[in-house]
C-alpha positions in Angstrom: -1.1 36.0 -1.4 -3.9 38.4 -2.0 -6.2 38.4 -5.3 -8.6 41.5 -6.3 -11.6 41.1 -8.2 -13.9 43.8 -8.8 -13.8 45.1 -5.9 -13.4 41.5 -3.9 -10.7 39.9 -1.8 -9.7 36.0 -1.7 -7.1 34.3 -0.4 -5.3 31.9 -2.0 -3.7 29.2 -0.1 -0.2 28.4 -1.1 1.7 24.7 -0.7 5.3 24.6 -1.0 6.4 21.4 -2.7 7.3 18.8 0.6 3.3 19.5 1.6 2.3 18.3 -1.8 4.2 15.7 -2.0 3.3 14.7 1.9 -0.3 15.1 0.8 0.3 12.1 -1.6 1.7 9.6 0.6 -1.4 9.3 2.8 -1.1 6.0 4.5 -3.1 2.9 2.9 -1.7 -0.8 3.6 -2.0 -3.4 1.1 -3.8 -6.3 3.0 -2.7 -9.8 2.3 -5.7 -12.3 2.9 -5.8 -15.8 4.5 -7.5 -18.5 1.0 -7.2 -21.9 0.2 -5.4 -22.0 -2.3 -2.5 -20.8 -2.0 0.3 -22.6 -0.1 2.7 -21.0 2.4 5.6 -21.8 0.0 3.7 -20.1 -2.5 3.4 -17.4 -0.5 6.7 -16.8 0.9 7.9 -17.1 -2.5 5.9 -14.2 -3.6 6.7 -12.2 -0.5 10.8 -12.5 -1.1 10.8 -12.1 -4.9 8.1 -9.2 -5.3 8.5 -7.0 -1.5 12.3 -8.0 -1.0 11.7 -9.2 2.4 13.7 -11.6 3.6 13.4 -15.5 4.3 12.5 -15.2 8.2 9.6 -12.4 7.5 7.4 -13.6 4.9 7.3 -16.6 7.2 6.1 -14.9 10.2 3.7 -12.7 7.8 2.2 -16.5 6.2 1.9 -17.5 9.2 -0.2 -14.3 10.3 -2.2 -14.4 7.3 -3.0 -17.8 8.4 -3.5 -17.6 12.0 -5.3 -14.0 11.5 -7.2 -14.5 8.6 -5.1 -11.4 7.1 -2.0 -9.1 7.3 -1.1 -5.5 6.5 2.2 -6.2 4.5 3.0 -3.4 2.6 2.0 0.8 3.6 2.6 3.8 1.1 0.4 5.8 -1.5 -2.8 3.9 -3.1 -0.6 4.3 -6.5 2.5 2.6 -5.4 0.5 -0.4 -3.5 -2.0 -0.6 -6.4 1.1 -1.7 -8.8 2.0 -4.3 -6.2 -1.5 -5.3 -6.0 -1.7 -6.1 -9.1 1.6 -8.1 -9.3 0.6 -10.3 -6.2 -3.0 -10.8 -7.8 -1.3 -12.1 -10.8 0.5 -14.6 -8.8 -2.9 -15.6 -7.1 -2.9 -14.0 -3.9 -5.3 -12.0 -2.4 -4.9 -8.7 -1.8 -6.7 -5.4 -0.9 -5.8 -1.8 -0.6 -7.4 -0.2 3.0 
């Protein structure tokens, strides 16, 4: 598309909607991080009720967070893993957006 002004040209870049909406699901991962506080049956817990995952995986992911010091656990858009952010903070854990 093509704009005149006074005797000037600009282009305007046009987006249909699937680029707009690809533009907002730029990858973060919600980081769960290795503490003392929490234990793993704490953790698990959290893991099942909040991310729906299922017995056998928020196992393995404890046992990353504890052997690694921290695991990605969740990826999407910084708005939908801020919400579960703050759900999992509430519960204790700690958590970070990358």
């Amino acid at each position: 598309m093509n704009i005149r002004f006074a005797g000037t040209e600009t282009e305007v870049e046009t987006f249909t909607l699937e680029e707009v909406l690809a533009g907002l699901k730029s990858n973060h991962k919600l980081i769960l991080w290795n503490d003392d506080v929490n234990t793993f049956e704490h953790v698990i817990y959290c893991l099942i009720k909040y991310l729906d995952y299922s017995q056998p995986q928020a196992e393995k992911i404890a046992f990353t967070v504890h052997n690694d010091g921290k695991c990605a656990i969740l990826e999407g858009s910084f708005t939908e893993l801020e919400v579960y952010r703050k759900i999992l903070q509430q519960e204790g854990l700690t958590v970070s957006i990358d």
